[in-house]
C-alpha positions as CSV (number, residue, x, y, z in Angstrom):
1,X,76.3,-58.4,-7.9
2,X,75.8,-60.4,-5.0
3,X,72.3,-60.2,-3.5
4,X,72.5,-60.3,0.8
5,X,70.4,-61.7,2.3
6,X,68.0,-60.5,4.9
7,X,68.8,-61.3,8.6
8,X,66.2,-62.9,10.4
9,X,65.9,-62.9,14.3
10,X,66.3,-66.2,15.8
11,X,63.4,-67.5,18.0
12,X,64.7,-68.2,22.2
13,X,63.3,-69.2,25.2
14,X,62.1,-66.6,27.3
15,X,65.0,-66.3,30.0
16,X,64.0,-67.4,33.6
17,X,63.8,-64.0,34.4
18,X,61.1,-63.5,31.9
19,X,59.2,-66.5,32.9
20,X,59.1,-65.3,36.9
21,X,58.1,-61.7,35.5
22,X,55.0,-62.7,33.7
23,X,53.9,-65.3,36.7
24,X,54.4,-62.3,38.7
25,X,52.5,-60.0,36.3
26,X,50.0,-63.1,35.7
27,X,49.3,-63.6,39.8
28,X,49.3,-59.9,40.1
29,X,46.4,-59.3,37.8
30,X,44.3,-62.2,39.7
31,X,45.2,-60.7,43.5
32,X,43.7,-57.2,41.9
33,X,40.5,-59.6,40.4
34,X,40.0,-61.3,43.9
35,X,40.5,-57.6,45.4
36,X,37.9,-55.7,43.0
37,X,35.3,-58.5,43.9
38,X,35.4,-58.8,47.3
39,X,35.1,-54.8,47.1
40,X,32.1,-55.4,44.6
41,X,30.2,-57.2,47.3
42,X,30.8,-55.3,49.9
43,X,29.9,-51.9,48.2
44,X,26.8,-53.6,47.3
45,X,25.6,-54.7,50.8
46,X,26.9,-52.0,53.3
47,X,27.5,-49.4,50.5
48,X,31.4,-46.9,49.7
49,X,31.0,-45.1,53.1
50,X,30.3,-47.9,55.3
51,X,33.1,-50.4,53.9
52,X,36.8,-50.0,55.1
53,X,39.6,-50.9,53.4
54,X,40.9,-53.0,56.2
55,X,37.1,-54.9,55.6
56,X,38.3,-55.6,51.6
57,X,41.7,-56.7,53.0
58,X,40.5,-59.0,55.4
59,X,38.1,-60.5,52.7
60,X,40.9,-61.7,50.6
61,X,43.4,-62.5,53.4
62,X,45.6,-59.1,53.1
63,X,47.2,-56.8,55.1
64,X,46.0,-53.3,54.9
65,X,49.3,-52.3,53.4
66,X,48.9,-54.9,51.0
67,X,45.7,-54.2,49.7
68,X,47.1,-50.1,49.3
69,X,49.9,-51.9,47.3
70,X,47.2,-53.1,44.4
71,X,44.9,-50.1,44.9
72,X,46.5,-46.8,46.5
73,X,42.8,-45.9,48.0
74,X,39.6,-46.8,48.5
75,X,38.3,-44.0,46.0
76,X,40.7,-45.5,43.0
77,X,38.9,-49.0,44.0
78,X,35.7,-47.8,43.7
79,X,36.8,-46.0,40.0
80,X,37.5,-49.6,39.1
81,X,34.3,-52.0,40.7
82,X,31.8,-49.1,38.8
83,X,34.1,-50.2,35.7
84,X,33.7,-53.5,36.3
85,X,30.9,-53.3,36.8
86,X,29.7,-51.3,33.1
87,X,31.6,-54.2,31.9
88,X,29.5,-56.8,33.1
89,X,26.6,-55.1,32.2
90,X,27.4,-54.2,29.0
91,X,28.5,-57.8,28.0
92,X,25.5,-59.5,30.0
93,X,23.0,-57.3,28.0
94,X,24.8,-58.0,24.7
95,X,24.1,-61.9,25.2
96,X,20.9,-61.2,26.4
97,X,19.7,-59.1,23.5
98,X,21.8,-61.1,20.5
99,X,18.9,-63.3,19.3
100,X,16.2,-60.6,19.8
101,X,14.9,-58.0,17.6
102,X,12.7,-55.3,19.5
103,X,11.5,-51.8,18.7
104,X,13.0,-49.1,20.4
105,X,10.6,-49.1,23.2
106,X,10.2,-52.9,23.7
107,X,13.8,-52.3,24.1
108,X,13.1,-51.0,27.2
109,X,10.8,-53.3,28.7
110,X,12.8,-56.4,27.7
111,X,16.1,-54.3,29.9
112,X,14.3,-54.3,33.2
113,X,13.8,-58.5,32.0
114,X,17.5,-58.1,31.7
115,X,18.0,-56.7,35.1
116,X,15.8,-58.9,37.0
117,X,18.4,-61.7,36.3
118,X,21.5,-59.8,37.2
119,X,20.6,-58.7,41.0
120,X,24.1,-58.3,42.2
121,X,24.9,-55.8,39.3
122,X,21.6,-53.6,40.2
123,X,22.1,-54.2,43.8
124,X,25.7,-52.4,43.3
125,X,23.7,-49.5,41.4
126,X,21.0,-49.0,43.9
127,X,23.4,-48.9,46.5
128,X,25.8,-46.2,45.3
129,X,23.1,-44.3,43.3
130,X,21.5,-43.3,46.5
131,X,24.4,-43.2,48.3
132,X,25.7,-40.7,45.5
133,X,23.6,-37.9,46.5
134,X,25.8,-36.7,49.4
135,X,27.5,-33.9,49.2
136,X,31.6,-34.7,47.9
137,X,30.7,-38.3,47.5
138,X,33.2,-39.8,45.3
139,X,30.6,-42.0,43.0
140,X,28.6,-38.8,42.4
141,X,30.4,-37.6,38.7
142,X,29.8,-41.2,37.4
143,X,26.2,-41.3,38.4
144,X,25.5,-37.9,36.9
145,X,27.6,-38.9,33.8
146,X,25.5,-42.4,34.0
147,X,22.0,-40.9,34.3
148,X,22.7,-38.2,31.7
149,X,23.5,-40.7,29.2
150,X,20.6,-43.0,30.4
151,X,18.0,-40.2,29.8
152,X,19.6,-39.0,26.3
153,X,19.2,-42.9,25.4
154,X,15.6,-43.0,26.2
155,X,14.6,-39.6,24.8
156,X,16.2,-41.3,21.5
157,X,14.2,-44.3,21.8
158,X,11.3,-41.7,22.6
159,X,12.1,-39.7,19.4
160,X,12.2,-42.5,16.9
161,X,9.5,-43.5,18.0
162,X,7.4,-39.8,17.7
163,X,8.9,-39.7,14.1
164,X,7.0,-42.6,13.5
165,X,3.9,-41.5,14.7
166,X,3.4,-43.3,17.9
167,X,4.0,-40.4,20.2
168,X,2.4,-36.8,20.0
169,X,4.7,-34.2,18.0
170,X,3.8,-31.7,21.3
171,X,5.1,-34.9,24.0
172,X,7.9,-33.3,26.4
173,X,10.1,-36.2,25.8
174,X,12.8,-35.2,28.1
175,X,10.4,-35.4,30.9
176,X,8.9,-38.7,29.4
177,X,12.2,-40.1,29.3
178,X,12.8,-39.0,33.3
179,X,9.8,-40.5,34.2
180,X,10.4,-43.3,32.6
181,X,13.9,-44.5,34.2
182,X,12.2,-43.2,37.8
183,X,10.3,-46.0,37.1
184,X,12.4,-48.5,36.3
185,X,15.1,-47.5,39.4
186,X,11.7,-47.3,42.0
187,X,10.9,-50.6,41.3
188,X,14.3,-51.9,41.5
189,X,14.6,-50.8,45.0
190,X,11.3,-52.8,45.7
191,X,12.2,-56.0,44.1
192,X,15.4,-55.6,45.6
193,X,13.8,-55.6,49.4
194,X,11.2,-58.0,48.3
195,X,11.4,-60.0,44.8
196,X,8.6,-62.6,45.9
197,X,6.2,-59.8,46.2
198,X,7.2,-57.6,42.9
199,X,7.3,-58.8,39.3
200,X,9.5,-55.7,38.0
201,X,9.0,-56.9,34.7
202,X,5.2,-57.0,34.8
203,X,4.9,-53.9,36.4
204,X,6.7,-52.1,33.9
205,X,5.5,-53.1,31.4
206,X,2.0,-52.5,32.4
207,X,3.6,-49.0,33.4
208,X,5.2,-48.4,29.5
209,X,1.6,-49.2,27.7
210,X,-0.5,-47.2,29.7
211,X,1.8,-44.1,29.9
212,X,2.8,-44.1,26.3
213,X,-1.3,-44.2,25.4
214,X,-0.7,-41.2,27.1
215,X,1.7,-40.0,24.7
216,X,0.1,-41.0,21.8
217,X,-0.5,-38.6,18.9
218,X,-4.7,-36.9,19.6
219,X,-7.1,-37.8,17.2
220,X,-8.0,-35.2,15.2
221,X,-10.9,-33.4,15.6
């Protein structure tokens, strides 16, 4: 019996078609990069309320309608430059961190270091953090979200280290780990208005020893 044998798809050029489509697709995706920057910086100096969309457009040499034809409204821009943003953190502090190895609460210290070296990302936080507090603003389920997670992150720092003895069995650590990013955000806002007169990093870290000698376990009596 005759074996057949298998068909095989020959390779082709992509048609000319094909080639405009992913130029298109290709220039499409860097218009909606050039966009989501210019937006980044301007939510970061005037803030979401104060920046217009005809602002963005004018930034990166649109129209109005041409900027609604990458983002369909100011709100869905602002979704994206607070992911971009996460983004950018999250792989700055990944190359930051990859040749250290800290405890759980020198990992906090050494992340207001990172901070101090990123200003246009904590700039954009500070900005739309405070402004976040009004009533309906759009940014306000992300930062509750955001700060949520923040303080369940630092209670879990707090809590490994209280199981290994460092902190008081009795410490409130929810309200430790408040404190604690209180902290870190108030003197943000300083070094953001004046970074010659504020070391951020110093002054934290002088803040994290003394207030977890506070939390230290009581010597028994």
């Amino acid at each position: 019996m005759s074996v057949k044998e298998p068909a095989y798809e020959q390779s082709r050029e992509p048609s000319g078609k094909e080639r405009h489509a992913t130029r298109g697709y290709a220039k499409g995706r860097a218009r909606r990069e050039e966009i989501l920057r210019a937006a980044f910086r301007a939510f970061a100096e005037q803030g979401f309320r104060a920046t217009s969309m005809r602002e963005i457009a004018e930034m990166v040499g649109l129209s109005q309608a041409g900027l609604l034809h990458h983002f369909s409204s100011k709100e869905e821009l602002l979704e994206e430059v607070l992911r971009l943003r996460d983004e950018e953190q999250t792989a700055f502090i990944e190359r930051f961190f990859q040749e250290d190895s800290v405890d759980e609460l020198g990992y906090l210290a050494r992340l207001v270091e990172a901070n101090s070296r990123q200003a246009g990302l904590v700039r954009l936080y500070t900005v739309l953090s405070g402004e976040s507090v009004s009533p309906g603003h759009p940014a306000q389920p992300y930062f509750l979200e955001r700060y949520a997670e923040t303080r369940g992150r630092v209670e879990g720092h707090l809590r490994d280290a209280r199981d290994q003895g460092r902190i008081d069995a009795g410490a409130d650590l929810a309200a430790a780990a408040s404190t604690i990013i209180a902290v870190m955000d108030g003197l943000q806002v300083q070094w953001l208005l004046d970074p010659a007169a504020v070391d951020m990093r110093s002054a934290f870290r002088t803040f994290l020893d003394s207030y977890l000698r506070g939390l230290a376990p009581r010597p028994s009596r």
